[in-house]
BALOBA-1460 file (C-alpha; in Angstrom, 3 decimals):
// residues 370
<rec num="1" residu="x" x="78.018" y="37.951" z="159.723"/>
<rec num="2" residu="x" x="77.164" y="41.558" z="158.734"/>
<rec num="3" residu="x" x="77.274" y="44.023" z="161.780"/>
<rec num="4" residu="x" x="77.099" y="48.412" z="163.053"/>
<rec num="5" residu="x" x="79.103" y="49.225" z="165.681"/>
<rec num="6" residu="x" x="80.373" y="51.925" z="167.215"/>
<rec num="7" residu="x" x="83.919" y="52.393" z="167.166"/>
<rec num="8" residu="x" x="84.136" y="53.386" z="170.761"/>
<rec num="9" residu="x" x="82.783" y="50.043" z="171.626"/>
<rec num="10" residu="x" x="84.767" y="48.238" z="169.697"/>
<rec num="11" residu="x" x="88.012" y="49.943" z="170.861"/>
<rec num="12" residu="x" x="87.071" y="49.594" z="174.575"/>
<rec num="13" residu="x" x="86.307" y="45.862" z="173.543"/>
<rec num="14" residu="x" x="89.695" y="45.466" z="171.707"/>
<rec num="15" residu="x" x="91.829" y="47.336" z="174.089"/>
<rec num="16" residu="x" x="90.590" y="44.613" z="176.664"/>
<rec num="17" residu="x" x="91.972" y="41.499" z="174.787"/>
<rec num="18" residu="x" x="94.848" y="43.309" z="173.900"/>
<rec num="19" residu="x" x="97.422" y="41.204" z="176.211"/>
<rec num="20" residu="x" x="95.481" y="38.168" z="175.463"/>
<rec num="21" residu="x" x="96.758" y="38.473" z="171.928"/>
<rec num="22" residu="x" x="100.380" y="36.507" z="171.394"/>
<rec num="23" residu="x" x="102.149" y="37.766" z="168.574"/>
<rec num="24" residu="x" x="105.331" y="35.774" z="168.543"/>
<rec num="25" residu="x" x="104.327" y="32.164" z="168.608"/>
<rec num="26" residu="x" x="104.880" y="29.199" z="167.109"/>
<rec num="27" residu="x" x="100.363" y="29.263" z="167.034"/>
<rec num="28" residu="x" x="99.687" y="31.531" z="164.603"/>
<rec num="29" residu="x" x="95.900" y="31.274" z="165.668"/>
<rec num="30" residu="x" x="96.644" y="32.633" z="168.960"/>
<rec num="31" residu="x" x="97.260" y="35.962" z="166.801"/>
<rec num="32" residu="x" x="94.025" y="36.256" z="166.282"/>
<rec num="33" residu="x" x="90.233" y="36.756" z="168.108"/>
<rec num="34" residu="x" x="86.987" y="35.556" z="167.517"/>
<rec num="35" residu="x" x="84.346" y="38.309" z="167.005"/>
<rec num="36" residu="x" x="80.780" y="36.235" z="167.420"/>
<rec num="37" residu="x" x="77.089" y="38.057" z="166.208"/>
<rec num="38" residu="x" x="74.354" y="37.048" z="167.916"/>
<rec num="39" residu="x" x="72.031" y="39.572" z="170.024"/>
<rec num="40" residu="x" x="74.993" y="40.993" z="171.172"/>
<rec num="41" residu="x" x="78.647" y="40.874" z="169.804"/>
<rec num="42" residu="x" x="81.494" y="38.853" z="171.741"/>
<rec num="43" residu="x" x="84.767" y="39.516" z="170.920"/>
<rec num="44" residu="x" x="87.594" y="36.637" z="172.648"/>
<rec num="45" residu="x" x="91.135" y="36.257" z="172.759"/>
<rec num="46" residu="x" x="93.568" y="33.678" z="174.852"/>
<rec num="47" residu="x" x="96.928" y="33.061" z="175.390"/>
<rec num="48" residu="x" x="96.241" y="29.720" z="176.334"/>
<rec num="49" residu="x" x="97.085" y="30.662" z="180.154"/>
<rec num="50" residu="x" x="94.578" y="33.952" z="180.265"/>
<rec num="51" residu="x" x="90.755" y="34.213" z="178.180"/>
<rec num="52" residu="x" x="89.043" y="37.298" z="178.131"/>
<rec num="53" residu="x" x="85.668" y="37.304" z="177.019"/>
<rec num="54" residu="x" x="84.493" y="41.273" z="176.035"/>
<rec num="55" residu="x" x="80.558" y="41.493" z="175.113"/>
<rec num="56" residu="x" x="79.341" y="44.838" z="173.760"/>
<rec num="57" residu="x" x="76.107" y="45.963" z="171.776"/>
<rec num="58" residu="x" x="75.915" y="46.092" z="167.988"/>
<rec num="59" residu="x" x="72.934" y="46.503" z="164.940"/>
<rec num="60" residu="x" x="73.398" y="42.796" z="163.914"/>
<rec num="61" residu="x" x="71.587" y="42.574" z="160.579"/>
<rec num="62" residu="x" x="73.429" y="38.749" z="159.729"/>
<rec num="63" residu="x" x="74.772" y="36.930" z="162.770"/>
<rec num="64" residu="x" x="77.855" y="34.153" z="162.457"/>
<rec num="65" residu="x" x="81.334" y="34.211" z="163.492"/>
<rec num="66" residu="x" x="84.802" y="34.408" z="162.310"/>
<rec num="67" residu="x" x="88.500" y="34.463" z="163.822"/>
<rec num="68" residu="x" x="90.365" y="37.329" z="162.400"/>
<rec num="69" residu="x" x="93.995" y="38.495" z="163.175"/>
<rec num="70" residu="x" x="93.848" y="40.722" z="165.987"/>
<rec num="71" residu="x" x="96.719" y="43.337" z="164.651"/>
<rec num="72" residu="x" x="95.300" y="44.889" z="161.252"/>
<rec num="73" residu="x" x="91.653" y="45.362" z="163.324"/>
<rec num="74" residu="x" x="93.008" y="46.875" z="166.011"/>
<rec num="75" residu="x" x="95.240" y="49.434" z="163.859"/>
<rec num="76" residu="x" x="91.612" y="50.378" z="162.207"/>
<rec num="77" residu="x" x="90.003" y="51.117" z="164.832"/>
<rec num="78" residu="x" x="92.247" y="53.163" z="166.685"/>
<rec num="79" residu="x" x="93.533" y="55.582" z="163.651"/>
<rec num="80" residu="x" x="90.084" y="55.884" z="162.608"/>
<rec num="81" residu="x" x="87.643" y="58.863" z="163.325"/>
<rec num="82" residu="x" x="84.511" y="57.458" z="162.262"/>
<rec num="83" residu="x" x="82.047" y="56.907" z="165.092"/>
<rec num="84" residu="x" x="79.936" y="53.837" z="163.241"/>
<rec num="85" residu="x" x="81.846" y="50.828" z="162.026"/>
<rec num="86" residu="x" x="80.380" y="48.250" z="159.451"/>
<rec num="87" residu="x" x="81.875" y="44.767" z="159.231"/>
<rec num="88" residu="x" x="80.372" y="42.099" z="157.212"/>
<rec num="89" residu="x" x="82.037" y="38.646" z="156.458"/>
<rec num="90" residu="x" x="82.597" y="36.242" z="153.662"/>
<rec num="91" residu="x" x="84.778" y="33.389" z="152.395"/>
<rec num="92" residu="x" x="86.946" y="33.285" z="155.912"/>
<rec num="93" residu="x" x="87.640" y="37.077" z="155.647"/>
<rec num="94" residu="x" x="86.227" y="40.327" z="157.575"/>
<rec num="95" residu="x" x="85.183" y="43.592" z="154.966"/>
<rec num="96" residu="x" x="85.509" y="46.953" z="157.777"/>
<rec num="97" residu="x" x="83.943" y="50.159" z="156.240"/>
<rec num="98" residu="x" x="83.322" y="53.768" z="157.663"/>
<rec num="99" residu="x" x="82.198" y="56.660" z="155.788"/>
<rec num="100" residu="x" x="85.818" y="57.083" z="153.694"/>
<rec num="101" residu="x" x="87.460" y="54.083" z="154.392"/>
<rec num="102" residu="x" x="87.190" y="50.246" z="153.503"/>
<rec num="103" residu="x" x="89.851" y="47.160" z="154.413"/>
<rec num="104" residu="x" x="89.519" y="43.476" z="153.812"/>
<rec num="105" residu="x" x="91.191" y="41.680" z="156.573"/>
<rec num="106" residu="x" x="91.699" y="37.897" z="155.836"/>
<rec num="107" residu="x" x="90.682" y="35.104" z="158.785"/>
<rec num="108" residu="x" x="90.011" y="31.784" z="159.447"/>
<rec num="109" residu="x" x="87.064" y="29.772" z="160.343"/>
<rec num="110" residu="x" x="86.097" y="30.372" z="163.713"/>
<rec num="111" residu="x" x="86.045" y="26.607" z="164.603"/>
<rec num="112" residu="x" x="90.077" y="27.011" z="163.934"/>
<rec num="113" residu="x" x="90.056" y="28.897" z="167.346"/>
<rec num="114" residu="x" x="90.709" y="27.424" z="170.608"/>
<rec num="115" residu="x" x="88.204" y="26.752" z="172.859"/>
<rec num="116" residu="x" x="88.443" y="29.120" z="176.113"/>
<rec num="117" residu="x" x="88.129" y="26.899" z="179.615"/>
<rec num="118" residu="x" x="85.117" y="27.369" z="181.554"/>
<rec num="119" residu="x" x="84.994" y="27.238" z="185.311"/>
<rec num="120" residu="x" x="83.384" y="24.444" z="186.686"/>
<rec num="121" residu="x" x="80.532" y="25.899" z="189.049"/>
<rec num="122" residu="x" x="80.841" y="29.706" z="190.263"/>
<rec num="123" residu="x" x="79.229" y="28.935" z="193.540"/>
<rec num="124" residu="x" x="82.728" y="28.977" z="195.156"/>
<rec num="125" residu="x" x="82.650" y="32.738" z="194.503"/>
<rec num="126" residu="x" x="82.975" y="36.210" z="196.519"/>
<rec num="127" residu="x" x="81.905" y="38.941" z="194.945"/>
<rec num="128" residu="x" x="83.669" y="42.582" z="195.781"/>
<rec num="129" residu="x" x="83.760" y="46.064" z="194.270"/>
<rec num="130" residu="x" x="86.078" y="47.167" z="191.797"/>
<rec num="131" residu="x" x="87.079" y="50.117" z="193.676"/>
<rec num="132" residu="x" x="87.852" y="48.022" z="197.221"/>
<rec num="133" residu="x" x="89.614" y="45.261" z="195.099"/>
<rec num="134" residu="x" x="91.807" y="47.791" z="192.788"/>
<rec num="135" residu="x" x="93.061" y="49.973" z="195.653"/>
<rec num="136" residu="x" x="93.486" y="46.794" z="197.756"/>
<rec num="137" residu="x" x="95.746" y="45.330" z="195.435"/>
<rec num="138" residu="x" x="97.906" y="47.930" z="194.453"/>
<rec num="139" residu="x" x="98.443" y="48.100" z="198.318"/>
<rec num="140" residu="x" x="100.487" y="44.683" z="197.941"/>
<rec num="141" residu="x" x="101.160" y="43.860" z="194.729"/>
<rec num="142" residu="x" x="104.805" y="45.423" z="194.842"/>
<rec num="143" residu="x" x="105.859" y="42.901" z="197.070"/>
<rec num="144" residu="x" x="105.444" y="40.049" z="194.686"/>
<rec num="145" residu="x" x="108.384" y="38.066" z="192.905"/>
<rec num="146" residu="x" x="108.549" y="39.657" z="189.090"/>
<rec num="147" residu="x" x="110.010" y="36.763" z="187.788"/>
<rec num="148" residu="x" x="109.111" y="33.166" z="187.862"/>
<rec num="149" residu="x" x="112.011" y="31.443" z="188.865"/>
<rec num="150" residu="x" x="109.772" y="30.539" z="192.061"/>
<rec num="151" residu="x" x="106.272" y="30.840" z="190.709"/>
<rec num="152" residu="x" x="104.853" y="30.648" z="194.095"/>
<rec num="153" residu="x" x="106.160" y="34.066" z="194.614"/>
<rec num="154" residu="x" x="105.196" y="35.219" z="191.100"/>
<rec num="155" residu="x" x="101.911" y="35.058" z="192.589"/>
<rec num="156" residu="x" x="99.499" y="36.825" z="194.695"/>
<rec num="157" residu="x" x="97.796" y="34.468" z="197.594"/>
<rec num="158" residu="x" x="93.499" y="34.670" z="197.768"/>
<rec num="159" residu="x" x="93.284" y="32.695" z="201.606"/>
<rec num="160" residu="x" x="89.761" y="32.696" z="202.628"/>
<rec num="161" residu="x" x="89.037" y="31.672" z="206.434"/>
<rec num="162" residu="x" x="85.251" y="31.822" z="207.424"/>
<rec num="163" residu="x" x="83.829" y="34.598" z="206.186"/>
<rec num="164" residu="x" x="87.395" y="36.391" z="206.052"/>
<rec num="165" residu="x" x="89.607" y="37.602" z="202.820"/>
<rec num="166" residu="x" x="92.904" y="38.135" z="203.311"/>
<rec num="167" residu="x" x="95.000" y="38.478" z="199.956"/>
<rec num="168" residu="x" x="99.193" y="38.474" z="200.252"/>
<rec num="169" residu="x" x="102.571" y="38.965" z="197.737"/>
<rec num="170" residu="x" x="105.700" y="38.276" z="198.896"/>
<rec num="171" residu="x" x="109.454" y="38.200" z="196.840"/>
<rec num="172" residu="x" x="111.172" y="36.467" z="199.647"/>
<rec num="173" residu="x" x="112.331" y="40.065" z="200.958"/>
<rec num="174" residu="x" x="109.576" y="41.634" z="201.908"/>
<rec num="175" residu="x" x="105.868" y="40.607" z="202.359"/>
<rec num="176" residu="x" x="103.174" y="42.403" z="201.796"/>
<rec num="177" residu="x" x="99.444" y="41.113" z="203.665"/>
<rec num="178" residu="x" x="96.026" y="42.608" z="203.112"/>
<rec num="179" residu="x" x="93.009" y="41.503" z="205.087"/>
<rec num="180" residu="x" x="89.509" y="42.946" z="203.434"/>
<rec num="181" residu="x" x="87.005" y="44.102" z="205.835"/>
<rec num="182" residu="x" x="83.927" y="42.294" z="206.072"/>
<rec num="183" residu="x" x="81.507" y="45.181" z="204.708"/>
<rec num="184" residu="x" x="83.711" y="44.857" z="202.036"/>
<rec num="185" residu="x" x="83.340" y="41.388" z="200.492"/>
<rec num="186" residu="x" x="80.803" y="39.237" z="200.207"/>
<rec num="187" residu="x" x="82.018" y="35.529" z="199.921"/>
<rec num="188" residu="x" x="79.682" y="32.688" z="198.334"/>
<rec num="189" residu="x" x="80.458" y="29.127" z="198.901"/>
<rec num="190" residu="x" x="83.461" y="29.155" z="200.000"/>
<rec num="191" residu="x" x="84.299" y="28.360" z="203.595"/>
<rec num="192" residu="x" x="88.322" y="28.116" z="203.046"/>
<rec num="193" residu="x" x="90.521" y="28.199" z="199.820"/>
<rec num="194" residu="x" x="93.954" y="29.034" z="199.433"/>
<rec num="195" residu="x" x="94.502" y="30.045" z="195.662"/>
<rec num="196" residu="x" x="97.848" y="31.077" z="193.961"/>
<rec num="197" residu="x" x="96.607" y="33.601" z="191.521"/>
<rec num="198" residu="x" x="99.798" y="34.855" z="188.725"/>
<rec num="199" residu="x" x="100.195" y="38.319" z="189.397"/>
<rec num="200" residu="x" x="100.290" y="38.807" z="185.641"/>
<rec num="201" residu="x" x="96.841" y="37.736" z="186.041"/>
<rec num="202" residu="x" x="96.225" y="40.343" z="188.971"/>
<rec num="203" residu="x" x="97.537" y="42.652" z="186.724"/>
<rec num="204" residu="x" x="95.338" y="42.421" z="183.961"/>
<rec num="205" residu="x" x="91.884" y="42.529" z="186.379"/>
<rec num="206" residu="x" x="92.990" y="45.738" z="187.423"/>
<rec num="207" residu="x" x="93.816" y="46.803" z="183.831"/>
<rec num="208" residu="x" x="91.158" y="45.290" z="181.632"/>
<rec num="209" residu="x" x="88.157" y="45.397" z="184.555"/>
<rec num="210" residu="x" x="86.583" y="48.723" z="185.412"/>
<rec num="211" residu="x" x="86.739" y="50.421" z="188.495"/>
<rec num="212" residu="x" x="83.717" y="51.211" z="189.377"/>
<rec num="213" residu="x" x="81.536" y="47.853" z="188.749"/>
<rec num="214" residu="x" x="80.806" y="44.683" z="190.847"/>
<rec num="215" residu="x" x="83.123" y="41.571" z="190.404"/>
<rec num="216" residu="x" x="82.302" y="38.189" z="190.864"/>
<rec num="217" residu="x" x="85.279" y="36.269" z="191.740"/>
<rec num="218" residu="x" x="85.374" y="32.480" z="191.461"/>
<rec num="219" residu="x" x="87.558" y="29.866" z="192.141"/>
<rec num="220" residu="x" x="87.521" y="25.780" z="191.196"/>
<rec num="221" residu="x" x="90.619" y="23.635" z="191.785"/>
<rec num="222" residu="x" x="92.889" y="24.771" z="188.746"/>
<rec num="223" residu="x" x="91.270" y="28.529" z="187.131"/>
<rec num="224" residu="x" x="89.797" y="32.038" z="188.536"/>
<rec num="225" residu="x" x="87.444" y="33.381" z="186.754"/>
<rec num="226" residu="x" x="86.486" y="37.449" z="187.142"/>
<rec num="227" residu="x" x="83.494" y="38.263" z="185.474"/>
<rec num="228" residu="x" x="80.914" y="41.619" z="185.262"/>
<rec num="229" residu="x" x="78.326" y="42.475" z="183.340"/>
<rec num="230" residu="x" x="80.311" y="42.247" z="179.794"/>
<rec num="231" residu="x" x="83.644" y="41.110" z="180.676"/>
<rec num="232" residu="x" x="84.711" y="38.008" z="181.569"/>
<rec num="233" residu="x" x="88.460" y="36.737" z="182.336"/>
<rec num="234" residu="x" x="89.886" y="33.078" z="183.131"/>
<rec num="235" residu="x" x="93.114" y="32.372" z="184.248"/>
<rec num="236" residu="x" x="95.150" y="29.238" z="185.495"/>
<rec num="237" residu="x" x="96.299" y="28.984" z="189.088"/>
<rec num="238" residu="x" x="99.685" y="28.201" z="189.859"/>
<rec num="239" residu="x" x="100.335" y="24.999" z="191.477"/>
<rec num="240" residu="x" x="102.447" y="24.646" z="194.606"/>
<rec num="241" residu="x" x="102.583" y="25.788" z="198.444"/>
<rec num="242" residu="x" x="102.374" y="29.370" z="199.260"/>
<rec num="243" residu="x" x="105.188" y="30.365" z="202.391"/>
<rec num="244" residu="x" x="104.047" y="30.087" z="206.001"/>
<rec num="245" residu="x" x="104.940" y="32.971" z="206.268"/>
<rec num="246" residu="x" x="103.225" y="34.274" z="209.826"/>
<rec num="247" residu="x" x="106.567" y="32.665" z="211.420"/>
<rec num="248" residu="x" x="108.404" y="36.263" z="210.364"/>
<rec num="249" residu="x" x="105.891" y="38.527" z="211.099"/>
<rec num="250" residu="x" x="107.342" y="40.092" z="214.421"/>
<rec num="251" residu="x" x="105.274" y="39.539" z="217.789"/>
<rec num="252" residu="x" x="106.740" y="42.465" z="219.634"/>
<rec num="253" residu="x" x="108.182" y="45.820" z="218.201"/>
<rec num="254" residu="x" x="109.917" y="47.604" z="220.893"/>
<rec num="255" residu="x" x="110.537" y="50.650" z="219.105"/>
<rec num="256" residu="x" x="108.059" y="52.601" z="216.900"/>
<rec num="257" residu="x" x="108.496" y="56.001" z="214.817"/>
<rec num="258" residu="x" x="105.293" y="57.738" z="213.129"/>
<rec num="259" residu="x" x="106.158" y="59.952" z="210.286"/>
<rec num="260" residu="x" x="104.322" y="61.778" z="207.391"/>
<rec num="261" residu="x" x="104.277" y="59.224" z="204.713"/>
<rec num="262" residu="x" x="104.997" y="61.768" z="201.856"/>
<rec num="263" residu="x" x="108.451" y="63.278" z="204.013"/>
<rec num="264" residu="x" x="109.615" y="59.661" z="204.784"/>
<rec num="265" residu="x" x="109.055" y="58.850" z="201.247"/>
<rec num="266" residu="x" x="110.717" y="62.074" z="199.573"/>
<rec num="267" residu="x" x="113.689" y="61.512" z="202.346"/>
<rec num="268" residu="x" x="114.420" y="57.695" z="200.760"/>
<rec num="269" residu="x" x="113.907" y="58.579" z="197.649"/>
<rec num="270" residu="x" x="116.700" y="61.678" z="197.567"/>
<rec num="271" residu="x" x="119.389" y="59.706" z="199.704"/>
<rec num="272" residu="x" x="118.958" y="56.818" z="197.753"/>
<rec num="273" residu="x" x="120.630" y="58.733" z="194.572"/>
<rec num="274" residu="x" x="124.078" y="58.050" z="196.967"/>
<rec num="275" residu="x" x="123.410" y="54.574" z="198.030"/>
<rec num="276" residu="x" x="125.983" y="51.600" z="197.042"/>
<rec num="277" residu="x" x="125.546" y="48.239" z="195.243"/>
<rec num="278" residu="x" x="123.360" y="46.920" z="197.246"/>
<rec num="279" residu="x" x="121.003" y="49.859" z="197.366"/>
<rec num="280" residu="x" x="121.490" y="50.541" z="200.781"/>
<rec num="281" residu="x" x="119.994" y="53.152" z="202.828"/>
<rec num="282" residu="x" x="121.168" y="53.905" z="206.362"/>
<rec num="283" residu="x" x="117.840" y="55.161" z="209.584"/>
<rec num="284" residu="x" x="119.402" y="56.199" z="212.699"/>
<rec num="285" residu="x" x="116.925" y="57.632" z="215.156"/>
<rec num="286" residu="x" x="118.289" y="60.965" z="216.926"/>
<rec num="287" residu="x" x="118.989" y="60.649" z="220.936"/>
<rec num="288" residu="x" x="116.188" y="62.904" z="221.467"/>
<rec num="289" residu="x" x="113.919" y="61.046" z="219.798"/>
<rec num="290" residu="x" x="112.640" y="64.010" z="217.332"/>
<rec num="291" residu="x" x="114.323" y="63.053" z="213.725"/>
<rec num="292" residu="x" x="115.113" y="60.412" z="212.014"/>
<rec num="293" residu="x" x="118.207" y="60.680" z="209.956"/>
<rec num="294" residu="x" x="118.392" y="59.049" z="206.693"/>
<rec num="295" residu="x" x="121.815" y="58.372" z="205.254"/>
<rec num="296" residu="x" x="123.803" y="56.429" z="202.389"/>
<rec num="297" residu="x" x="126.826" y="56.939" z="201.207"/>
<rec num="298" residu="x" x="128.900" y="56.078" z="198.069"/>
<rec num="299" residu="x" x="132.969" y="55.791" z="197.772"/>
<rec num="300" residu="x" x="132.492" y="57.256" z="194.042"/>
<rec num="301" residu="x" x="129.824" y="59.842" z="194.445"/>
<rec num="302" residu="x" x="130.053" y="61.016" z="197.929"/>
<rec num="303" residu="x" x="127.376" y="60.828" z="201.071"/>
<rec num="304" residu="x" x="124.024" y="62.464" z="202.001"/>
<rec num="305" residu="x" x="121.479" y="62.769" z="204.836"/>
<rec num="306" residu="x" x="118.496" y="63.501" z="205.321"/>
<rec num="307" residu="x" x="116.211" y="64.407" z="208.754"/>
<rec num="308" residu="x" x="112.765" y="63.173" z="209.121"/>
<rec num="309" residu="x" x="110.711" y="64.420" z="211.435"/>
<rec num="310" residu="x" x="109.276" y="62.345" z="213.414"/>
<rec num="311" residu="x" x="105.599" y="63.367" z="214.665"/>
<rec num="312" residu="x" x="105.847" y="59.920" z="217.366"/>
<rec num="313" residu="x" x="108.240" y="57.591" z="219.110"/>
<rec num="314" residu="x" x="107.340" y="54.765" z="221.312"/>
<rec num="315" residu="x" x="110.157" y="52.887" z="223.193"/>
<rec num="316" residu="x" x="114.051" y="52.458" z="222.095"/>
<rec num="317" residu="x" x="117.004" y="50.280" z="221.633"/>
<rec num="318" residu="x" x="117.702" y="50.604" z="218.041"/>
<rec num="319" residu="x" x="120.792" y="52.608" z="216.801"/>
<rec num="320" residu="x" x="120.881" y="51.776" z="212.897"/>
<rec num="321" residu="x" x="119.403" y="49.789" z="210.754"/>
<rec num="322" residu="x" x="120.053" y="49.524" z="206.819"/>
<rec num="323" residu="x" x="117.615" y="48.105" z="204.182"/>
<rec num="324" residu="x" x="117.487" y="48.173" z="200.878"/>
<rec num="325" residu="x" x="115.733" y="51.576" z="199.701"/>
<rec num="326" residu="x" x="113.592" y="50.314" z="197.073"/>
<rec num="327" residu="x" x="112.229" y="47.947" z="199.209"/>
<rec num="328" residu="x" x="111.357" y="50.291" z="201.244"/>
<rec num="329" residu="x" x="110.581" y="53.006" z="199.015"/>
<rec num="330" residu="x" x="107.597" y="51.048" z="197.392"/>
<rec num="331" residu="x" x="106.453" y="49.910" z="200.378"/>
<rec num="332" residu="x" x="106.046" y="53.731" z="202.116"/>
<rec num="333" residu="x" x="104.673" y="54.343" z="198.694"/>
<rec num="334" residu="x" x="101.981" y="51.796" z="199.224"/>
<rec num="335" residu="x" x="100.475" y="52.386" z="202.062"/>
<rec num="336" residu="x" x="97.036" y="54.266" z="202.125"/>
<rec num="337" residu="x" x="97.268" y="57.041" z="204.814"/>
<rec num="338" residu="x" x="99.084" y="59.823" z="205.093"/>
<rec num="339" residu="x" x="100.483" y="58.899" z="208.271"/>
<rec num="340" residu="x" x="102.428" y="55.704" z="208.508"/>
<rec num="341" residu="x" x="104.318" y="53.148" z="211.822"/>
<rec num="342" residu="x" x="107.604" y="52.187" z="211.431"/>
<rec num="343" residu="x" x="107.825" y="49.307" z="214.186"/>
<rec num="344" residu="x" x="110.911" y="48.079" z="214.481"/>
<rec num="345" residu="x" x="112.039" y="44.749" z="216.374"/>
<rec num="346" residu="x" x="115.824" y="44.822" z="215.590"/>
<rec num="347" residu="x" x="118.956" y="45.962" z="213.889"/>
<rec num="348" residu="x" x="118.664" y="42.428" z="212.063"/>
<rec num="349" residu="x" x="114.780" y="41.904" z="212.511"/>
<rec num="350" residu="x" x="111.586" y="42.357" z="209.875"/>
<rec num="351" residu="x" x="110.634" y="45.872" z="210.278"/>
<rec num="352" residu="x" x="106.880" y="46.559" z="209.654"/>
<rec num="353" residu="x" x="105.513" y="49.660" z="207.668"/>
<rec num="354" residu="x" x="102.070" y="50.119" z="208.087"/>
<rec num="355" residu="x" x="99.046" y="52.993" z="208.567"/>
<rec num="356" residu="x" x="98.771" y="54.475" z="211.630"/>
<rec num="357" residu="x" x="94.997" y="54.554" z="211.761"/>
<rec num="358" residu="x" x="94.064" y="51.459" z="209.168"/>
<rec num="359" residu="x" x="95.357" y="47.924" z="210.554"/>
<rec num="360" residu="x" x="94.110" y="46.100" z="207.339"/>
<rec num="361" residu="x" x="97.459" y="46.645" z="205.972"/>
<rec num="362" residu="x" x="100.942" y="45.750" z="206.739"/>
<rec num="363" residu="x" x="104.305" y="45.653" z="204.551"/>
<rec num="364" residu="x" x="106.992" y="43.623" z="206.141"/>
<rec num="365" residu="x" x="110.538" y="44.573" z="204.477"/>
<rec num="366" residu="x" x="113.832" y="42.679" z="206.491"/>
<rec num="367" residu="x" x="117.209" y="44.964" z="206.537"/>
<rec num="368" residu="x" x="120.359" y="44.215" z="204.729"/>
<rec num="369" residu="x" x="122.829" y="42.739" z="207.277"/>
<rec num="370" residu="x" x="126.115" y="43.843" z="207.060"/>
């Protein structure tokens, strides 16, 4: 294998696999990538759970293939400031030269490396922009379980109905639901599917994929696979039952507050600094309807409120109610416009955050009972 490549390419392509990469395991091949030369260079790493697949131009004078540690390569290219990078390969290791600089990086045969899944068909596919799918996710990804003591949770759910997506995250204390419109999305194939997708997985679409390309997202019974034009991840689904979880969503709100989104937020935010063990944040609604207060209080520190204006208020019957401010705090955060609903059913009821003009979106967060 004997190669030119720009470094900026090759970063890019590294920086993608990155998280792919395991350093502390008992594989030591999983340390390392596979760089292929053919017409085009692939670079590939796995975790055995996640594969990303990073294709990128090249001068390939020689092609072949060879699994080198992923480390030493990486540490190259990134403290180097030459713009064209040769590599050329021999006897299981990797020669990298620039203008003033030359390492030999020892590797193994690339058959040593493991083989990377493949999806079964992609005809059960939608396909969706990178922009729509990004901002949509970030919308509800806070909402997910960060742990995976219930993996269920530690996921986000892909539920396609028809020619509907609707993609939700849920910790068991709040639940966040996203519903795409159809101009949106185009879905392939697929007339229902209800797919557990790790939010770690999630996570690195939005990190590795960029913004402002197509992706084609496809599904078979046990891996996703997110692909464009050079990159290409795979990913196990979880196994398991996602919550019903339209049983909590409330039916009726009788009372209703509009705020600014960025005062509401600010308000939680600064109380919070005063707020107990269990995080806890105190909304009364004024008689007259105009602020809301926003209280907590702490036997050590002292107490703190803070009014809220608010711009609307539809109906009554709710005196205080107490959640936990993070909670809530990520899910004002969230939310896309600058004008948000509070709808609340009850003192011990799901409360519902969501945009006063965009009803794509909804954050359900249930109060601390005391």
């Amino acid at each position: 294998m004997k190669l030119i490549i720009l470094r900026g390419n090759l970063k890019q392509g590294l920086g993608a696999l990155e998280r792919a990469v395991v350093e502390n395991n008992n594989l030591p091949i999983l340390k390392n990538i596979l760089i292929t030369a053919d017409t085009r260079v692939t670079l590939q790493a796995t975790n055995l759970e996640i594969g990303v697949t990073y294709t990128t131009s090249a001068k390939i004078t020689e092609p072949g293939s060879l699994s080198i540690p992923f480390t030493p390569l990486y540490s190259i290219i990134q403290n180097s400031t030459s713009e064209r990078i040769t590599m050329e390969s021999a006897d299981n290791s990797l020669t990298v030269k620039t203008d003033n600089y030359e390492a030999k990086i020892q590797g193994v045969a690339a058959e040593e490396f493991p083989i990377i899944p493949k999806i079964e068909s992609e005809d059960r596919s939608f396909e969706i922009g990178g922009e729509v799918f990004s901002v949509a996710m970030n919308q509800i990804l806070g909402a997910a379980a960060t742990n995976d003591l219930k993996p269920e949770l530690n996921s986000i759910l892909f539920d396609v109905q028809a020619d509907k997506l609707i993609c939700a995250a849920t910790d068991g204390f709040r639940l966040a639901e996203k519903k795409f419109p159809h101009n949106t999305v185009a879905i392939n194939g697929l007339t229902t599917l209800k797919a557990l997708v790790p939010l770690k997985t999630v996570q690195e679409i939005l990190r590795v994929f960029p913004g402002g390309e197509q992706y084609k997202i496809s599904f078979d019974d046990h891996q996703i696979l997110c692909t464009t034009e050079d990159i290409t991840l795979i990913s196990r689904l979880i196994d398991g039952a996602y919550p019903e979880y339209g049983a909590i969503i409330p039916k009726q709100t009788p009372c209703e507050l509009v705020f600014d989104r960025e005062q509401l937020a600010s308000a939680i935010k600064l109380v919070s600094n005063f707020s107990g063990k269990t995080s806890d944040v105190k909304l009364h609604p004024t008689a007259d309807g105009k602020t809301l207060e926003v209280f907590a209080s702490n036997q050590l520190i002292g107490e703190n409120v803070y009014q809220v204006p608010i711009k609307k208020k539809k109906g009554d019957g709710i005196r205080e109610i107490v959640f936990n401010w993070r909670y809530l705090y990520e899910g004002v955060r969230a939310l896309p416009d600058n004008t948000i609903t509070l709808a609340l059913s009850g003192e011990t009821k799901p409360a519902i955050l969501k945009p006063a003009e965009d009803d794509s979106v909804f954050y359900i967060v249930m109060p601390i009972q005391q």
